[in-house]
TORLUM-552930 format. One record per residue (C-alpha): x, y, z; residue number from 1. Coordinates in steps of 0.5 Angstrom, whole numbers, always signed. Layout:
[node [X, Y, Z], NUM]
...
# end
This chain:
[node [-28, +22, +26], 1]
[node [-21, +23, +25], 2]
[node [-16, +17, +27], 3]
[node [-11, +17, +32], 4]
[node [-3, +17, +28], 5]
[node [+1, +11, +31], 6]
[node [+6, +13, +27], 7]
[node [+12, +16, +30], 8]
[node [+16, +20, +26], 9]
[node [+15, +16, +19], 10]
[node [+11, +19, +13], 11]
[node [+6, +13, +10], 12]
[node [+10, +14, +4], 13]
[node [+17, +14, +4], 14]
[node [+21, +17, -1], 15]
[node [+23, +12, -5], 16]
[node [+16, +8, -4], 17]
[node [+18, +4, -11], 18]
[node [+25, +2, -8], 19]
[node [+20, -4, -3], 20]
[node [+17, -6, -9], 21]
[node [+19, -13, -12], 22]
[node [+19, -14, -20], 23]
[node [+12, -17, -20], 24]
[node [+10, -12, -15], 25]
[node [+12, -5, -20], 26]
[node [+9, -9, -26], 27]
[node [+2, -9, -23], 28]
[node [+2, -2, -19], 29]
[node [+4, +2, -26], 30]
[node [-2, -2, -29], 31]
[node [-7, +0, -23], 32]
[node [-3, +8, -23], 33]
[node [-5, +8, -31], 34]
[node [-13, +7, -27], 35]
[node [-12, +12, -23], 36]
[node [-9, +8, -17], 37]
[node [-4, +11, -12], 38]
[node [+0, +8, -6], 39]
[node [-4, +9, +0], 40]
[node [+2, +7, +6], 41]
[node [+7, +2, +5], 42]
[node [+7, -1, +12], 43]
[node [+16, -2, +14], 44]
[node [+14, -7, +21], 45]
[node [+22, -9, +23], 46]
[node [+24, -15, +21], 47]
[node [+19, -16, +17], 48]
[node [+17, -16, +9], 49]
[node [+15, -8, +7], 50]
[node [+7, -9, +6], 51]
[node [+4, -4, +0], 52]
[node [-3, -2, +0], 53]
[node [-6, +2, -6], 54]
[node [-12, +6, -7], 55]
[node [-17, +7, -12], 56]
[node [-18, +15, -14], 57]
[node [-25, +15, -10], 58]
[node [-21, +12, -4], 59]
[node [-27, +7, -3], 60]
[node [-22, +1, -5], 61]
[node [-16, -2, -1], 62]
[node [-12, -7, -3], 63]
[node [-4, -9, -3], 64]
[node [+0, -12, -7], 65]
[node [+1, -18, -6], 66]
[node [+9, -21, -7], 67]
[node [+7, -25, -13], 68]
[node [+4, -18, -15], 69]
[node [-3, -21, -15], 70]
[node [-8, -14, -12], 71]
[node [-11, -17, -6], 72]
[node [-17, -13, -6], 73]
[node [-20, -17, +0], 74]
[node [-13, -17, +5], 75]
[node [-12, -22, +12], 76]
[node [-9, -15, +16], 77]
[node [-12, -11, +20], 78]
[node [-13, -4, +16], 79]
[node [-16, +3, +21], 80]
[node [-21, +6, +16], 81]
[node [-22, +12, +17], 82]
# end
């Protein structure tokens, strides 16, 4: 079953998706692209930190960049699977 798009007029992954990354965040997410991960969605809530959530090649396993750059494989954020 498909979801139901909530975004309005933004792509999951913007443009210059490395451009919302800290240094601490660029270090881990060019080690886990070496394993095949990839960025799923950055989420962009207004007046708020960007939040980068990565997939692994199966994309069986979500999993954010924290801001320390710690890959949180078990996130407090309410994720639609789908």
């Amino acid at each position: 079953m498909e979801q139901e798009e909530k975004r309005k007029g933004i792509k999951p992954v913007p443009d210059d998706p490395l451009g919302y990354l800290n240094e601490a965040q660029l270090f881990t997410y060019r080690r886990m692209a070496a394993f095949g991960w990839r960025i799923k969605f950055i989420r962009r809530p207004k007046y708020q930190i960007p939040v980068c959530v990565m997939t692994d090649s199966d994309e069986t396993i979500l999993a954010l960049i924290e801001r320390n750059g710690f890959l949180n494989k078990q996130p407090d954020i309410p994720l639609r699977r789908g």
